[in-house]
C-alpha positions as CSV (number, residue, x, y, z in Angstrom):
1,X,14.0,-1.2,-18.0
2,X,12.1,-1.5,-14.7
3,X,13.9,-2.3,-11.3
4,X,12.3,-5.4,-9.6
5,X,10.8,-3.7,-6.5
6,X,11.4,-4.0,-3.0
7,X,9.5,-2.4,0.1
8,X,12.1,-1.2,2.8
9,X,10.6,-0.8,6.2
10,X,11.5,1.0,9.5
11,X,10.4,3.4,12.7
12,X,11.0,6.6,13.5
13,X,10.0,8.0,16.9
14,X,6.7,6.3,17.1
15,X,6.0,6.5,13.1
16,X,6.1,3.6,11.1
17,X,8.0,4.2,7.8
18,X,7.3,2.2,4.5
19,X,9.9,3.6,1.2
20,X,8.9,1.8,-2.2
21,X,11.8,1.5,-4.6
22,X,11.1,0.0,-7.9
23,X,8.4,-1.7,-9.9
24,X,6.2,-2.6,-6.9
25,X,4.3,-5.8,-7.7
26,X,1.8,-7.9,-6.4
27,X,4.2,-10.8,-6.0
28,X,5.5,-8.2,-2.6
29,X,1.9,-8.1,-1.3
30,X,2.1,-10.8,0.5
31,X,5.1,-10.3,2.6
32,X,3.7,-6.6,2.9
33,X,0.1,-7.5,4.5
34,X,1.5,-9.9,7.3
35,X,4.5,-7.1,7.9
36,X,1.7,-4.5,8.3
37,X,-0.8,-6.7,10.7
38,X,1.3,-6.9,13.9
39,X,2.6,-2.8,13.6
40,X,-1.7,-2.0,13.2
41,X,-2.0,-3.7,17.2
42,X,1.5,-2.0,18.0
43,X,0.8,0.3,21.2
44,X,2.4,3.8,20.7
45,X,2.1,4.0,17.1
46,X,1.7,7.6,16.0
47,X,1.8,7.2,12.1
48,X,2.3,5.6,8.8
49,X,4.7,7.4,6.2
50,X,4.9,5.6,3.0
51,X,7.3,7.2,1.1
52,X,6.8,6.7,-2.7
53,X,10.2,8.9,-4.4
54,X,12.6,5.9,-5.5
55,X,9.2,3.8,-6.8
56,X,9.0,3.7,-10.2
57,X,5.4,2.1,-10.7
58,X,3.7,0.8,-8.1
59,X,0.5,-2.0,-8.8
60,X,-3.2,-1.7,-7.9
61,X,-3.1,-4.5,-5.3
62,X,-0.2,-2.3,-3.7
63,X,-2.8,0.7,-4.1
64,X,-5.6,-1.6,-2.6
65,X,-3.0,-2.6,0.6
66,X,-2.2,1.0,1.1
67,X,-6.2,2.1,0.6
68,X,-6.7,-1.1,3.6
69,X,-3.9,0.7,5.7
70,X,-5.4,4.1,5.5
71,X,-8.5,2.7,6.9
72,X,-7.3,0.6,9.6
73,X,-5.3,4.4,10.4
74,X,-8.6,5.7,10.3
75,X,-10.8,3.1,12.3
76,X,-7.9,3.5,15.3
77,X,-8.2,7.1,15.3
78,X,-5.0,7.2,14.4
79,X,-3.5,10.6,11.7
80,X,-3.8,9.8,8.4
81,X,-1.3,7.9,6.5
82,X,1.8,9.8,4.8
83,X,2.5,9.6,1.1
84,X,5.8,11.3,-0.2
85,X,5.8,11.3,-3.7
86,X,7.4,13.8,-6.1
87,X,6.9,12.1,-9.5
88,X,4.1,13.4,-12.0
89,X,2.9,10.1,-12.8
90,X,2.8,8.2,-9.9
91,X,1.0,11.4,-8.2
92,X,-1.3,11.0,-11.2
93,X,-2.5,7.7,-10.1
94,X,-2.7,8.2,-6.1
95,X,-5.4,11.3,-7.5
96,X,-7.4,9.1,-10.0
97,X,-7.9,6.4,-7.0
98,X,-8.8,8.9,-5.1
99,X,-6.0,8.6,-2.6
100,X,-6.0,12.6,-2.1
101,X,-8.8,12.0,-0.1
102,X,-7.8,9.4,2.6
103,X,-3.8,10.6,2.8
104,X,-1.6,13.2,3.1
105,X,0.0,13.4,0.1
106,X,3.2,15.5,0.0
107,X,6.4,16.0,-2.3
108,X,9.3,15.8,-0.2
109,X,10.1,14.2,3.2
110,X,11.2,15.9,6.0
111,X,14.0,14.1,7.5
112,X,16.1,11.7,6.8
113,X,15.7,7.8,7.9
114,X,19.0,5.8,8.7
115,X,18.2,2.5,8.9
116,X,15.7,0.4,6.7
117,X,15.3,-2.8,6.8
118,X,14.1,-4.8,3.7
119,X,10.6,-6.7,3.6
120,X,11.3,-10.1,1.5
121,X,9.2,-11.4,-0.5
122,X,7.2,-14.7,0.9
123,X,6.1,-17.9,-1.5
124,X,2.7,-18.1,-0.3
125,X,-0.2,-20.6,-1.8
126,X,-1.8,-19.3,-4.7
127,X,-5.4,-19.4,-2.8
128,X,-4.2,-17.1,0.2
129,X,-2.5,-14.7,-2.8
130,X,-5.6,-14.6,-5.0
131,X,-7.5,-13.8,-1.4
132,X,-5.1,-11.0,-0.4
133,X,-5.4,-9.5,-3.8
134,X,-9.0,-9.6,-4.0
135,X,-8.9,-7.9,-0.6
136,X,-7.1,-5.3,-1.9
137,X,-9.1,-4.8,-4.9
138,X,-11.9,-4.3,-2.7
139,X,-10.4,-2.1,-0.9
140,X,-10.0,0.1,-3.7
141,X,-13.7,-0.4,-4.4
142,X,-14.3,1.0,-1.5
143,X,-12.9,4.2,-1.8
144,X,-15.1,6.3,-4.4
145,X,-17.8,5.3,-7.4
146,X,-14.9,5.3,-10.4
147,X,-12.5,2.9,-8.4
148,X,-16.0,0.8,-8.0
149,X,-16.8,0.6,-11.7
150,X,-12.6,0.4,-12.8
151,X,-12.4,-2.6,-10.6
152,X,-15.4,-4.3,-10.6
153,X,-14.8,-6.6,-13.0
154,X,-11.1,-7.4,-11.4
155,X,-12.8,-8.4,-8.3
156,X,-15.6,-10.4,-10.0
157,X,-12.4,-12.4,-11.4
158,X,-10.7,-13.0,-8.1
159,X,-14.2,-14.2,-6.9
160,X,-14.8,-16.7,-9.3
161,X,-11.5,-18.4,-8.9
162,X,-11.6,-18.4,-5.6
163,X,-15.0,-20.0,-5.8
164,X,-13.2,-22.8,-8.3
């Protein structure tokens, strides 16, 4: 059986720190994108590390959150973003979205982070969810052709209820 997921948070000399434990869902996305927006306008950040070791799955609207992070990184001229992950299948699906080509991806972290702080979960409106996850989605779209085909369809759905 899969844990319910959670999404821990903290800093560490300049670098922001994100550890996934869990089944990491879409119902966390929420409370994930308005953690992330104030820490992108932060002054003297120096990183992102996302480490993925304690997640057991982890969603494609987390992927598409993570694929928006690495390019806000980017546009700031900031390093790229981190990702620890040691586990064969999860590793599997950071390659076939193409994530080797927009993070570092490495198997083990370096040191050792004391305190972490939860992210809860937020009940948001089901339009601003459906928006966030179509965001995501397209952000995944943007990374490479396949994720453009694999998703097309998703975000073609998101569109269409949001038009409703």
């Amino acid at each position: 059986m899969m844990n319910s997921g959670q999404i821990l948070h903290g800093t560490q000399d300049g670098v922001e720190v994100l550890r996934y434990k869990g089944d990491v869902r879409h119902t966390l996305c929420v409370a994930l994108d308005r953690y992330l927006q104030p820490l992108l306008e932060k002054e003297g950040l120096k990183g992102f590390v996302v480490d993925l070791t304690a997640a057991d799955s982890i969603d494609s609207t987390n992927l598409g959150i993570l694929a928006r992070l690495a390019r806000a990184m980017q546009k700031a001229g900031l390093p790229k973003v981190t990702l620890i992950s040691d586990q064969p299948d999860i590793n599997e699906l950071l390659e076939a979205v193409g994530f080797d080509n927009v993070f570092n991806i490495v198997a083990a972290r370096e040191t050792e982070l004391d305190k972490l702080s939860e992210i809860p979960e937020i009940a948001s409106g089901h339009v601003k969810t459906t928006q966030l996850l179509l965001e995501a989605h397209r952000a995944l779209m943007d990374l490479n052709k396949k994720n453009r085909d694999q998703f097309k369809d998703v975000v073609k759905a998101f569109e269409s209820e949001l038009e409703s």
